[in-house]
N, C-alpha and C positions, 0 to 999 in steps of 0.2 A: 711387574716387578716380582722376582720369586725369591724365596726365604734363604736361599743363598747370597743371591747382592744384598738384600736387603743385613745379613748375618755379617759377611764380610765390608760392608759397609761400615758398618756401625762400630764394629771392632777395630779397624783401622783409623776410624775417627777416633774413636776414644784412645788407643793407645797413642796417637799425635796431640792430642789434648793436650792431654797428662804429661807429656814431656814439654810440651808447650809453656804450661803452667808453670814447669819446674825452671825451663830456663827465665821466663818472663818475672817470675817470683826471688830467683837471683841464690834458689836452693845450689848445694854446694858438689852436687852431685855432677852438674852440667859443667859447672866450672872447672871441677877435676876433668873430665874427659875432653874442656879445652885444652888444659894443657898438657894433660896425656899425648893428645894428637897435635899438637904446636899450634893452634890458633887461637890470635888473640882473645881475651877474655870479654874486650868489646862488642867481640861478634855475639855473645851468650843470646843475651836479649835479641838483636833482629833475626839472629839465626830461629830462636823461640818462635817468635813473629810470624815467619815462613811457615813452621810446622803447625800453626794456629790457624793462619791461612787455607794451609790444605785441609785440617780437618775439618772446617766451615764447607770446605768447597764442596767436599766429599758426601759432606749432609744436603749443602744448596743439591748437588745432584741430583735427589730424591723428585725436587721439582723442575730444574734446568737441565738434564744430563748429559749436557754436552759439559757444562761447568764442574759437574764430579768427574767426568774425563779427562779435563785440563787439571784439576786439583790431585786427582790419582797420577799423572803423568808429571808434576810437578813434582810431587813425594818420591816415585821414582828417579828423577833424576836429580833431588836432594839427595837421595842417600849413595847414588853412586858417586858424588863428589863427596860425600863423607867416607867412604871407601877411599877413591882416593888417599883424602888427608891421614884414614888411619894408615894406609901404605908409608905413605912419604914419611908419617913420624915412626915408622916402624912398628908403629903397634899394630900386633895381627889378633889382638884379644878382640871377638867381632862378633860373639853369642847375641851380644846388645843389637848391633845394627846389622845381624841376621833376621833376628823378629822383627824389626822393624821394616826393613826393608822386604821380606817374603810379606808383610800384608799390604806395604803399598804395590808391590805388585800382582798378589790379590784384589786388591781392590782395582788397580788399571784393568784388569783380566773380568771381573765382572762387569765393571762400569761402559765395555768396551759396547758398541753399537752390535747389534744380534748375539749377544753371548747372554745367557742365563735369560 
């Protein structure tokens, strides 16, 4: 494991946490950008869920890494259906789920079989 996966790991964990937290906790921040992007407010919390999942997974990686592979590959294609959604509702304000999305695919790109 070299201090690159190990950097990009942990960073992309932690920044899915923390949003984690924020949907699952029912802060006001996640709710506006549901309905900045027109989805329901229902979805806050399981949508939370999923990005809580993948941070889990991304750390199980550490010891299973095929499991942070499926977790980093899952992050990625959560964020391009939140692309997606921000298209559809028109919103192109996407600074947010640029950082987000450049580390889950950071972290797919480390986590990947012979790389780092």
């Amino acid at each position: 494991m070299s201090i690159p996966h190990v950097t990009v790991t942990l960073l992309a964990s932690a920044l899915n946490a923390a949003a984690a937290v924020a949907n699952l906790a029912g802060h006001d921040y996640p709710k506006k950008q549901a309905d900045l992007n027109r989805v329901p407010r229902s979805w806050v919390r399981p949508l939370g869920a999923l990005l809580g999942a993948g941070a889990l997974g991304l750390l199980a990686g550490f010891v299973v890494p095929a499991v942070g592979t499926a977790a980093a590959t899952g992050l990625v294609l959560y964020f391009l259906v939140a692309l997606g959604a921000h298209v559809r509702a028109g919103n192109y304000r996407l600074g947010g789920w640029a950082v987000f999305c450049t580390a889950a695919v950071a972290a797919l790109a480390v986590n990947l079989p012979g790389t780092c």
